[in-house]
N, C-alpha and C positions, 0 to 999 in steps of 0.2 A: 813445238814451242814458238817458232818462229810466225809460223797462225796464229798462236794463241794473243803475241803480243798485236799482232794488226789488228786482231776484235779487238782488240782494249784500248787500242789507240783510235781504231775507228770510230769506235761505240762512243769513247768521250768526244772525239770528234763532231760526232753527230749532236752528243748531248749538248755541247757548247754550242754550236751554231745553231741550235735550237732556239736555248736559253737565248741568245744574242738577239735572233728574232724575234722572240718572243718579248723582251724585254724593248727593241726596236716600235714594237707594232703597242704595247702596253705603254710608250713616252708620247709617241704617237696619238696613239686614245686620250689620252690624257693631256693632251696641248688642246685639242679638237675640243675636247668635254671646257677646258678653259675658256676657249675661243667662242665656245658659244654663251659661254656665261658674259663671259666679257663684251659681249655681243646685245646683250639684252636690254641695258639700258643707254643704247644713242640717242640723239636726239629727234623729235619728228620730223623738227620745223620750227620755224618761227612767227609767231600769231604778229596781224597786224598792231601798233597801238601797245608793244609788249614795253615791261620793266626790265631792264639788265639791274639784275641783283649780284652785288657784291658785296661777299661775307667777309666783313673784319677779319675776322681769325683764320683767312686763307693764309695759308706760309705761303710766301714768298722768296723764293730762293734764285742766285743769278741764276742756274741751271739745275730741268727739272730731274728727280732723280727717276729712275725705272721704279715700276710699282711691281710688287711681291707678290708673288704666286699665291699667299693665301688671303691678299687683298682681292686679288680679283676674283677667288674663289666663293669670298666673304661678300663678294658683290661695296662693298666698303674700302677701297684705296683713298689713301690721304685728300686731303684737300690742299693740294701742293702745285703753285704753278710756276713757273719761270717766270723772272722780272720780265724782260721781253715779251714774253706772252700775253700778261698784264695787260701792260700798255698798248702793244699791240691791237689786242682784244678792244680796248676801252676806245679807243681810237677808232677804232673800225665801226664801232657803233656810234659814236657822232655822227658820221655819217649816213647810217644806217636808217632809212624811209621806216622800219618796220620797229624800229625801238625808240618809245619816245620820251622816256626818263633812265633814270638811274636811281636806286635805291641800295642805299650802306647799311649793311645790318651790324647794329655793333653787339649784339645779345653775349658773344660768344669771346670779346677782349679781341686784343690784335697783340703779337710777337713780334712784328719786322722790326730791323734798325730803319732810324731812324733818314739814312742817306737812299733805302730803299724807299720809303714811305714819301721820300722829298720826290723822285722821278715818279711816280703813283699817281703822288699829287699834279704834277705836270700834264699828267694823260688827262688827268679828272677837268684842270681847266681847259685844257680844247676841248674836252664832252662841254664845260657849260661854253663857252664861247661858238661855240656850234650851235648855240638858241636852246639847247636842251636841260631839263631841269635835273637837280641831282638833291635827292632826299636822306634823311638819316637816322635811324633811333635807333636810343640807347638805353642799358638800364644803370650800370655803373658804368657812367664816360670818364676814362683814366685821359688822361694827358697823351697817350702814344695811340690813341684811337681819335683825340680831337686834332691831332696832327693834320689827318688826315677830312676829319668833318668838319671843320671849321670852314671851309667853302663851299659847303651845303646850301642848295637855296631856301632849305627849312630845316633844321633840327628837333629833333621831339627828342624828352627825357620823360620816363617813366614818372609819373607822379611821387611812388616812393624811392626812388633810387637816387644817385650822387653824383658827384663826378667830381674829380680828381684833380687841380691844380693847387701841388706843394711843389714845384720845383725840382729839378734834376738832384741824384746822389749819384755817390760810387760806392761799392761795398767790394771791399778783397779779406779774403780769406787766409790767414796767415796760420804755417803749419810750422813755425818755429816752436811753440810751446810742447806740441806736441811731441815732437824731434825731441828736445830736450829730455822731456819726460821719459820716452821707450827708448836711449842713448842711441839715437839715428844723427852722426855725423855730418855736417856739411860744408866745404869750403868753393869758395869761390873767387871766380880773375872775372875782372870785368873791365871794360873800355867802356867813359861816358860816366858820369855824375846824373844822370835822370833816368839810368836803366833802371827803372822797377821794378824787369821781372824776374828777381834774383830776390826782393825782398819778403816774400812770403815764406823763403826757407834760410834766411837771417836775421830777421824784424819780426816784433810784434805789432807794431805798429808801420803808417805812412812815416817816410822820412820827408827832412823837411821839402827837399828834393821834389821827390816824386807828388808830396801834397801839391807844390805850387803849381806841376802841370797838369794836374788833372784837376784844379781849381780852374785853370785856365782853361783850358779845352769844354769843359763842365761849363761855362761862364758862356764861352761861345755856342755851343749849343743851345744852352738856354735862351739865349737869344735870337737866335734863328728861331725857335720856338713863338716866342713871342711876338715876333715879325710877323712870323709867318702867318700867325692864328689871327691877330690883330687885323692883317691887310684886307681881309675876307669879312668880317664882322664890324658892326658899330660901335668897337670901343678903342681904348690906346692899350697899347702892348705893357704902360705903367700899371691899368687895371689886372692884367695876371700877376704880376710883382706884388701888388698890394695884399691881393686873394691868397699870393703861396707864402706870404709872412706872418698872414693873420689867421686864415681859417683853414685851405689846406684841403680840406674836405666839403665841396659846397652843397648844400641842402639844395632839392631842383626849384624851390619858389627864389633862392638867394642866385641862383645860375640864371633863370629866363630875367632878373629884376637887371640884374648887371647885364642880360643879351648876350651871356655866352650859349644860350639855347632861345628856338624863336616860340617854345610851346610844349605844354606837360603833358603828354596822353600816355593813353596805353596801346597796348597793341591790337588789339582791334580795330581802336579809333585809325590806327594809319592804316590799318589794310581799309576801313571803308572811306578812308581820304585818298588813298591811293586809286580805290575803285573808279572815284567821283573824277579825278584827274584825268584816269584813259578812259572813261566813257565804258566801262563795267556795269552790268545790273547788280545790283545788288546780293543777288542769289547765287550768280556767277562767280567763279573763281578769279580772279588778278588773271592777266597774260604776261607771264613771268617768264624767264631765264638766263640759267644763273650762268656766272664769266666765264665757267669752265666748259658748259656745255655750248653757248655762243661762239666758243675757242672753236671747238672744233665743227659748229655746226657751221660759221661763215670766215673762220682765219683760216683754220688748217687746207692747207694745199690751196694757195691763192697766188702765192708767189711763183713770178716770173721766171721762168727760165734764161740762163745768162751763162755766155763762156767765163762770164769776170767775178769771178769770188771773192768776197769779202767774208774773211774766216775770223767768227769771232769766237777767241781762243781762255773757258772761262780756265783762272786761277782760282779755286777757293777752298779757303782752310787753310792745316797748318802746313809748313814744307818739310817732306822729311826725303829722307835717301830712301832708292828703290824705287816698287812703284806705286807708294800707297796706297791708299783706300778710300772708298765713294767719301770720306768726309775730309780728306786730305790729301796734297798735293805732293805726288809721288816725281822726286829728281827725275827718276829714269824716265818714268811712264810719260809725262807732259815734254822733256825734251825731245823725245822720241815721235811726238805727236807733231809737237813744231816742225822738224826735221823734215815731215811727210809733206808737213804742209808748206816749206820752203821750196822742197822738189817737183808739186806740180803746179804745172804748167796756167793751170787756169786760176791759181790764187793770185790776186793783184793786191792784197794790202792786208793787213793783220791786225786785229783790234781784240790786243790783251786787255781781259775782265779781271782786277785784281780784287779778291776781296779775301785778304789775308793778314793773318799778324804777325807772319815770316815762321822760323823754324832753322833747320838747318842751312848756317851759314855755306858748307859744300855743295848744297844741294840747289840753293839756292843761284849760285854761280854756276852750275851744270846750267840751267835752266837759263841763265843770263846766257853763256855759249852761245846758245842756237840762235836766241833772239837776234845777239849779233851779225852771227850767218847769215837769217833772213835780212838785215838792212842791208848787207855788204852783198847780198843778190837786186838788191836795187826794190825791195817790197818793204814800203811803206810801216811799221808800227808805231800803233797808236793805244796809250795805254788809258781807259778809262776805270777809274777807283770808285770799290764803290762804299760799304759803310768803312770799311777800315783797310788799307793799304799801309801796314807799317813794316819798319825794322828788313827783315829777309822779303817782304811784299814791297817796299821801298826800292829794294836791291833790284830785285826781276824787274821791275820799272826804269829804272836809269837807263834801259838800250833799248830807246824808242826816240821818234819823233815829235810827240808831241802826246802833255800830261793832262786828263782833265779830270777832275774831284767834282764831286759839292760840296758846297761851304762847309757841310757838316759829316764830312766824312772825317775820321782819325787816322792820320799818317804819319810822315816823318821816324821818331823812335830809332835814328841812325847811331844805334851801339853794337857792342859785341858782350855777349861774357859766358864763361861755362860754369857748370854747376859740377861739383865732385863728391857725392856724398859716400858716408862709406858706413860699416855696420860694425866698429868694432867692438866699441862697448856695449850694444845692446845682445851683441852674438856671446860676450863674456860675459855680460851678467845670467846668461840660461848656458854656460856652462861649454860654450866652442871656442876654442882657439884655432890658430894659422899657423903653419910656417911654409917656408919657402926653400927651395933651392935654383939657384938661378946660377946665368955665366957670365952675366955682367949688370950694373948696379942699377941699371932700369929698367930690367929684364920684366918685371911687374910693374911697372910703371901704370898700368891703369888698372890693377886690383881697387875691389873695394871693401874688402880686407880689414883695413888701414886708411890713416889720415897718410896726405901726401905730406911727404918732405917738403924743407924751404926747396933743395932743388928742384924738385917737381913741381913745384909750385910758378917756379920760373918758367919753365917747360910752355907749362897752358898758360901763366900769363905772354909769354911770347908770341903765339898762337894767336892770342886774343890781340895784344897790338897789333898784330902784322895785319889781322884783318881787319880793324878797324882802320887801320893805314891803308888799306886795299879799299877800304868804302868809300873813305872821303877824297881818294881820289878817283875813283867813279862817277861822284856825283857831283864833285866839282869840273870833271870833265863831262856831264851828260847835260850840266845845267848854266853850264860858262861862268861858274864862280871860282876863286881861288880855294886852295884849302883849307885855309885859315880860314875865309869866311864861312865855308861849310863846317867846317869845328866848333865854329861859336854856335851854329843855331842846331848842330846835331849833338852829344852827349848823349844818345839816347830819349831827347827829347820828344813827346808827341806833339803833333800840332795837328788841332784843324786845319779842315782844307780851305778856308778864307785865309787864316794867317798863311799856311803851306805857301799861298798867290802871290801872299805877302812878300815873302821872304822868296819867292822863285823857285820854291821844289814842286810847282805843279803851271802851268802854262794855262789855264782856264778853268772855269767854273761850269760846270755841266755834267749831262749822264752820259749812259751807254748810246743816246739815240746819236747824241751831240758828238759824241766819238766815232761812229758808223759815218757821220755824214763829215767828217774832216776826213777821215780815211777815204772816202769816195772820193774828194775833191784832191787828195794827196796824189792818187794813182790816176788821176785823171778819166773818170771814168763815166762822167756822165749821168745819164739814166739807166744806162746798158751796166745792171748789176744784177746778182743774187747775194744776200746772207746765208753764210752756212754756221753752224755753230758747233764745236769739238772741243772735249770728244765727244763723237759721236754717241749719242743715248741709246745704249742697248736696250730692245723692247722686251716684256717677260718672257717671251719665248726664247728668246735669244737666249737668257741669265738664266733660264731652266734646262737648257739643252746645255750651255756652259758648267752649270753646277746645281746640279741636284739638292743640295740642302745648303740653302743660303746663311746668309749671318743670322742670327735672332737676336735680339735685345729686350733686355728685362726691365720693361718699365714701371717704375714709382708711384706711387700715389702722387694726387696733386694739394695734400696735406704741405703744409708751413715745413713739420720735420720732414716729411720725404722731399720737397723740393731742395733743400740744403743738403741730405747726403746724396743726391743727383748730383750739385754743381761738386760738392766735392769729390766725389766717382769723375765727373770730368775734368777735374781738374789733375786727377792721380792718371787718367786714360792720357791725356795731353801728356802729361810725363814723360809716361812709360812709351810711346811714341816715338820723342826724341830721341835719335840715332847717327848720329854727325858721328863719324869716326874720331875727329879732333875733341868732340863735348865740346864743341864752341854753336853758339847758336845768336842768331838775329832777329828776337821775338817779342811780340808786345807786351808790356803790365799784363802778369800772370790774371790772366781768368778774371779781371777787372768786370765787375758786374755792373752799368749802368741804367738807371731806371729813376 
């Protein structure tokens, strides 16, 4: 018997370290079979006399995400590049003997915010200040694509096609009717008269409150807009004002008459204008390519090696506890990251990327901690904001040295409040009831069951003061104001970042480059530097051998109805997210849609 159990243990023995290798050498095959796919299309080279094409509708994101096993299978990964990279890229070709224009395709719309598109634009003017020409067409030019073409040294709109100047909105989605409707419960404690993002499950409408400052911030944007588009072109920034009250939609003979475009063609016509430019035969194809393959045919691995790191540390999304997720800023996970990077020895300065609407107020201040740690080791932080830094993104800002925005990024939004919703009457009209036994009176104190008691209710509005009494003197110590004056301009209020300068909750006007190069000069460091950026980007190998079947997402049509139950799917996903132990959160105007 005592044989017969060793066969049986040997034999599975055997069979499992089979399997294992077998399963080893089949992960194995299968990265190699990737490897070569992914393999296939780099680039050759770069032709003399070439176009660097930049396609509108590239995401742009502070930091690029890993591409998915069945992108690269698909031979089709996103069209996704890091802000950094961008510019980088765009910059490196000014310089560049072999690339002697630039071409913006707008065919396909553009999506960045707008604080992104503003440092875009910056790269785009040293390409033309470098003597080099930078081209543009479009068929439908919206307003968030002429952001960026307006210092075009030609513009073409398609003979039938439009373009876009009516002026900035906001559009929020209010799910109080609803609640009402299916007896879904909701109460709420808040600190701050301009906290908005409590109104969408209280209001059917803007209060008056919250109207005023997203008129305002709405108001400054548009502005910038107009500046901005004006300073490049032959008209006055009055002619968009007049265009977005009266028409709204401009036909392209009423767009070239006014010179918001220099010429109507189609697309043909620019590729053999294009030809005529680099000295193309006609028969011949354009000597094109495009930012991403530029990226890595002449950026990637160009930088210097350096004992002196300059770690730029992005934030982005919402902040929850734990260690969140690629779209979200996980407490644990990014303190932990800090931590690593306070303890070696060759990081000399820190340059936090904040582009966030806050989230968990705990999680929020785990993440403050560390930052602290690193200045109280003598390393430099420097916080650069990019389209939105508000509320818990405001927070993680206050322990650094020095703030820098653009004008049109949205921050401030220094409130607190929790949301408490509960299911009783909807769970008793289909027939469930509760009861409880407990050992003392707030034994269940955070069921949702039930509406809270007035005591309970005291409970989380206490909660809620004490942190907004913990902010404002945060920021009134980060930013050398009293508290009183930080109370008047916080309430939950947003501000642009020109007011933010305003008023002193941000120390200049600028991007991430502009914050790289104060960080150098903080830590004294010369020329003798490297950028590193974390966390580190896991490659699809890594995220394949890490986890075998990744997230999947189910995406929508880009119908009018499928784009609306998209934002409201995100806005129920942002929700259901939120994990503060307390239900206290520091978060911007729920799902504020600007466009």
């Amino acid at each position: 018997m005592k044989d017969f159990f060793k066969q049986v243990f040997s034999s599975c023995l055997g069979t499992m370290l089979a399997l294992g290798l077998l399963s080893t050498l089949s992960i194995t095959a299968f990265v190699t079979l990737i490897a070569i796919f992914s393999s296939q299309d780099s680039p050759s080279g770069i032709e003399d006399e070439s176009i660097l094409v930049f396609d509108n509708s590239l995401i742009i994101q502070d930091r690029q995400p890993s591409s998915s096993i069945g992108d690269v299978l698909a031979g089709d990964t996103p069209e996704i590049m890091s802000l950094r990279d961008v510019t980088e890229t765009i910059r490196a070709a000014a310089t560049d003997d072999k690339i002697t224009g630039l071409f913006i395709d707008g065919r396909q719309g553009s999506f960045n915010g707008y604080a992104t598109l503003k440092e875009v634009r910056e790269a785009l003017q040293d390409f033309k200040e470098a003597g080099k020409k930078i081209y543009a067409y479009d068929v439908e030019l919206t307003e968030r694509e002429y952001y960026l073409t307006s210092l075009a040294d030609e513009i073409w709109l398609n003979p039938i096609g439009a373009m876009e100047i009516n002026g900035f909105g906001a559009e929020q989605m209010f799910w109080t009717g609803a609640f009402e409707k299916y007896g879904i419960g909701v109460q709420i404690v808040r600190a701050g008269s301009y906290k908005g993002a409590v109104e969408p499950f209280t209001r059917k409408e803007f209060s008056p409150e919250n109207r005023e400052q997203t008129q305002a911030f709405l108001g400054d944007l548009w502005t910038d807009f107009k500046n901005t588009a004006a300073g490049d072109r032959p008209f006055e920034a009055n002619t968009l004002q007049n265009l977005a009250n009266t028409q709204g939609i401009i036909e392209p003979e009423a767009a070239k008459s006014a010179n918001l475009v220099t010429r109507l063609a189609y697309f043909d016509e620019i590729l053999d204008e294009l030809k005529t430019f680099t000295g193309t035969d006609p028969e011949d194809d354009i000597p094109q390519i495009s930012l991403a393959a530029y990226h890595e045919e002449a950026v990637l691995g160009t930088d210097e090696f350096s004992d002196n790191i300059v770690a730029v540390v992005y934030a982005e999304g919402g902040i929850v506890g734990g260690e969140g997720t690629p779209n979200s800023i996980g407490g644990d996970s990014l303190s932990r990251e800090l931590r690593q990077l306070r303890l070696d020895e060759q990081v000399k300065a820190v340059v936090l990327r904040v582009n966030s609407p806050g989230g968990s107020a705990i999680a929020s201040d785990i993440i403050l901690r560390e930052l602290k740690l690193i200045r109280e080791a003598g390393i430099p932080v420097i916080v650069s904001m990019g389209d939105i830094a508000a509320s818990g993104g405001y927070w993680i800002a206050t322990e650094s040295d020095y703030i820098f925005a653009h004008n049109n990024t949205l921050t401030g939004s220094i409130g607190v409040f929790g949301i408490l919703p509960n299911i009783q009457e909807v769970g008793n009209n289909n027939g469930f009831t509760w009861d409880t036994v407990k050992t003392g009176e707030l034994a269940n104190l955070g069921t949702g069951s039930r509406p809270k008691t007035e005591q309970e209710l005291a409970i989380f509005q206490g909660f809620v003061n004490d942190i907004y009494d913990d902010f404002l003197e945060r920021v009134a110590k980060a930013r050398g104001l009293t508290k009183e004056e930080v109370n008047a301009i916080a309430q939950g209020r947003v501000w642009s970042g020109e007011d933010a300068k305003n008023i002193k909750l941000v120390d200049e006007i600028g991007g991430l480059d502009a914050a790289i190069a104060h960080a150098v000069k903080e830590a004294e460091l010369g020329e003798d530097f490297m950028v590193e950026e974390y966390p580190l980007k896991q490659t699809w190998e890594e995220e394949f051998v890490e986890n075998l079947f990744g997230n999947q997402e189910a995406w929508l049509g880009d119908d009018v109805v499928s784009q609306e139950w998209q934002k409201f799917y995100e806005s129920l996903e942002l929700w259901r997210s939120l994990n503060d132990p307390k239900q206290v959160y520091a978060i911007f105007p729920w799902q504020l849609e600007i466009d």
